[in-house]
BAFI-3210 file (N, C-alpha, C; in Angstrom, 3 decimals, decimal comma, padded with zeros to 6 digits):
// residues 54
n [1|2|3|4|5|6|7|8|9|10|11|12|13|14|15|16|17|18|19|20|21|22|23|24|25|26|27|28|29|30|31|32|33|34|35|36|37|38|39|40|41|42|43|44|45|46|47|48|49|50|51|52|53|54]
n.u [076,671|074,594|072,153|072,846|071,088|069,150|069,003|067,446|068,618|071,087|070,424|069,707|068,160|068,010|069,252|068,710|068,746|071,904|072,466|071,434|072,202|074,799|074,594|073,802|076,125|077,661|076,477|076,243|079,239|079,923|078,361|080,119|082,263|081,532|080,672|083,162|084,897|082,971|083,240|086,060|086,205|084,516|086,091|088,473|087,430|086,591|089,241|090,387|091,667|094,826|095,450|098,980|099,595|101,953]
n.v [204,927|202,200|201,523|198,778|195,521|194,987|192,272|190,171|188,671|190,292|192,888|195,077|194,279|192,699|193,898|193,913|191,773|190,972|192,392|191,480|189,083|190,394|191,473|189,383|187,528|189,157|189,472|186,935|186,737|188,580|186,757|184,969|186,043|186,756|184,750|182,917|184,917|184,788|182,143|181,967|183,839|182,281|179,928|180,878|181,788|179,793|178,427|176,884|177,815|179,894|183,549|184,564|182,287|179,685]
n.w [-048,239|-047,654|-045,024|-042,557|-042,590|-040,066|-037,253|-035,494|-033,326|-032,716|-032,031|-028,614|-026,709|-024,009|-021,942|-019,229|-018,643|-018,499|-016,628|-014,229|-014,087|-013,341|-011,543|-009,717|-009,579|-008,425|-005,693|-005,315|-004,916|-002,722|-000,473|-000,115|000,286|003,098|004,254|004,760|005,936|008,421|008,751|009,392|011,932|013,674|013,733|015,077|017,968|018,825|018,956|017,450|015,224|015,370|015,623|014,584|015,286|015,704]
ca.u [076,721|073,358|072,660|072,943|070,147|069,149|069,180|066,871|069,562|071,726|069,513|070,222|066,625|068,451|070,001|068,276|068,825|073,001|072,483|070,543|073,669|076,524|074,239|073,610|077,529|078,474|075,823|077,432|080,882|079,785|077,797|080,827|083,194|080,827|080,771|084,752|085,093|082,493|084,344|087,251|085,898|084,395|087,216|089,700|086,794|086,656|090,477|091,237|093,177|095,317|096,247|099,920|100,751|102,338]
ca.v [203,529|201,596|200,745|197,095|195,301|194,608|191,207|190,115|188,464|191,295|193,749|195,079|194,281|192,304|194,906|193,795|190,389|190,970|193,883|191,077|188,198|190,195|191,643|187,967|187,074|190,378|189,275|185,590|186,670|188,902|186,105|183,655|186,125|186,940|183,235|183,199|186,077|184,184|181,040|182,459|184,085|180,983|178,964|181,751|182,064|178,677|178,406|175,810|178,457|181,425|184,302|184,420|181,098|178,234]
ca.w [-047,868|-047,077|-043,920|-042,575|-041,966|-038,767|-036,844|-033,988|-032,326|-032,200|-030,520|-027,229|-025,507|-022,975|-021,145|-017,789|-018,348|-018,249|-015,456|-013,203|-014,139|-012,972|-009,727|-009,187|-009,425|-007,248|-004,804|-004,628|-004,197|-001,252|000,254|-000,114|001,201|004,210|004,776|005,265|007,598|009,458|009,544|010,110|013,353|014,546|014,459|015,877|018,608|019,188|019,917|016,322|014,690|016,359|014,777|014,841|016,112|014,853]
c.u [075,386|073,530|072,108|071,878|070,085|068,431|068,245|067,842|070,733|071,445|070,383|068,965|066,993|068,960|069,881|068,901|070,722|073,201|072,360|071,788|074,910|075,737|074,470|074,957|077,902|077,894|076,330|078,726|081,033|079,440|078,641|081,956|082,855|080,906|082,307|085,080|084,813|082,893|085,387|087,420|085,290|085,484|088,372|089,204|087,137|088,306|091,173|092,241|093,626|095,833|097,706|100,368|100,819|101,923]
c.v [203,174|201,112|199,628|196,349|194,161|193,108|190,900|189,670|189,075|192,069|193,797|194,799|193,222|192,658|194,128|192,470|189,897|191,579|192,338|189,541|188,655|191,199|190,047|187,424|187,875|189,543|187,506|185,511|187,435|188,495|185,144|184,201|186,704|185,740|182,871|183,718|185,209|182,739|180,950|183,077|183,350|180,454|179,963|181,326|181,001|177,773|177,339|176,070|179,991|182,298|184,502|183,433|180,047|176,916]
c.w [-047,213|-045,581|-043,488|-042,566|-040,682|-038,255|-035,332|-033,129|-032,098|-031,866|-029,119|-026,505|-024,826|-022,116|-019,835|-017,816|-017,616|-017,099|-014,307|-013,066|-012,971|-011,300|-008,943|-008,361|-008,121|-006,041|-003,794|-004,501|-003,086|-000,276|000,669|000,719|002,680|005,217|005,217|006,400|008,530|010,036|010,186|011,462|014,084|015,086|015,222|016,897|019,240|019,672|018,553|015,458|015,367|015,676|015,446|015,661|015,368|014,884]
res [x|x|x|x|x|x|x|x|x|x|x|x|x|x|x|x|x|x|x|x|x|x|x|x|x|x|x|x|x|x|x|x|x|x|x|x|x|x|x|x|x|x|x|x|x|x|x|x|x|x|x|x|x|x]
***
């Protein structure tokens, strides 16, 4: 069986480009849930919400 011929736009010479996407993503869902925590310990701090109270 011959084999296929090959396609520039199916190549893998983007490797980095997908690698540097889903760092990107990781990097903004650790920054967003960093940002939480830290709200969340403001306002406890600050007395607006209590843990365990109604």
């Amino acid at each position: 069986m011959p084999d296929l011929p090959s396609h520039p736009d199916t190549e893998r010479g983007d490797g980095p480009a997908i690698a540097g996407r889903s760092r990107r993503r990781t990097l903004l869902a650790l920054a967003a849930a960093a940002a939480v925590v830290v709200l969340v310990a403001v306002l406890h701090l600050t007395g607006v919400i209590e843990m365990g109270g109604h």
